[in-house]
N, C-alpha and C positions, 0 to 999 in steps of 0.2 A: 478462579481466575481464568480466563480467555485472552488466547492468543492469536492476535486480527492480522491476517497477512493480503495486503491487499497489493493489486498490479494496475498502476492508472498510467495515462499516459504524462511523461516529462513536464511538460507544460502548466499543469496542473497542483503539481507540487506545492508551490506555496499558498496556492489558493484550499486544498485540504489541510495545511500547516494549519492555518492561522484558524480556520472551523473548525478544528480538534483542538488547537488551546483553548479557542472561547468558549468550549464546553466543559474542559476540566482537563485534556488530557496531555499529562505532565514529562512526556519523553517518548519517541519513539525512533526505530532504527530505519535507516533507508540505503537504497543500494540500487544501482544500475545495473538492470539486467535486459536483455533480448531475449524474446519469444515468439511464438506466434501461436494463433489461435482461428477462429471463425477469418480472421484477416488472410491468414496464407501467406503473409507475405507481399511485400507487390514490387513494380518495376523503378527502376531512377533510368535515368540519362547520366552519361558522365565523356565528357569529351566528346561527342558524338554517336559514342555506342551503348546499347540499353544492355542492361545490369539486372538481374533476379534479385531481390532482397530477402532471403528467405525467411529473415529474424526481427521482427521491429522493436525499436527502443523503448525501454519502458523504465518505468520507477518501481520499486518492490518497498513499500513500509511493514513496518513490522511491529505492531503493538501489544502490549499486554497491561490487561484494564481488569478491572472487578467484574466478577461474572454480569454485576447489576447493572454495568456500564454499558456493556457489550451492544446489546442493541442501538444504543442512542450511536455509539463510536460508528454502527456499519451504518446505521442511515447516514452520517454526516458525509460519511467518505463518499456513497451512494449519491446521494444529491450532488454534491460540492464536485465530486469527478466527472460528473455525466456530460457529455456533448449532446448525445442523442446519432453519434457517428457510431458505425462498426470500431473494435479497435478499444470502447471504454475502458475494460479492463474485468478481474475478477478481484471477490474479496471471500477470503475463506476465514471461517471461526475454528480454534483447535483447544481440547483445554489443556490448561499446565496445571501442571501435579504441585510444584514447587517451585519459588523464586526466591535467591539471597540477592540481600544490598552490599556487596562486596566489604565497602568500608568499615560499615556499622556493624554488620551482623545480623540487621533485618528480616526477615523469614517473611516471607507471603505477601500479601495484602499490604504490608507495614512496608514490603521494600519495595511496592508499587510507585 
């Protein structure tokens, strides 16, 4: 099993939703977070005075798919996120050892 953690910008989110169900993939976790990267950060205006942004807004998903999946899951995020702007995001592969389906009892692959 592999666990896809990817950082795309906000905006984007439902447009990788709906690409990862139409390929199969059946749940994953997301979260609002601020970072920055190659971006740095950049400036706003606010009442007339400029402001450093130094963390910009991002979405963080968080999948775990079949090792056999894996690939197909980071191209979709790949394609489906991309602007072609600084700022796209990253997508890292990790693997897990283990996953239960709380409910059932499920172990691995089965509580995918």
């Amino acid at each position: 099993m592999k666990l896809i953690i990817a950082a795309i910008k906000p905006f984007k989110l439902e447009e990788v939703r709906e690409a990862l169900t139409a390929i199969g993939v059946r749940g994953m976790m997301v979260t609002e977070i601020k970072g920055f990267g190659s971006q740095s950060g950049h400036t706003e205006i606010y009442r007339g005075a400029e402001y450093a942004v130094n963390f910009v807004p991002k979405v963080k998903l968080e999948i775990v798919v079949s090792a056999a999946m894996a690939d197909q899951v980071v191209e979709t995020i790949a394609t489906t996120a991309k602007t072609d702007k600084i700022g796209d995001g990253k997508i890292f592969v990790l693997d897990v050892n283990q996953s239960v389906r709380v409910r059932t009892g499920e172990t691995n692959d089965d509580a995918l």
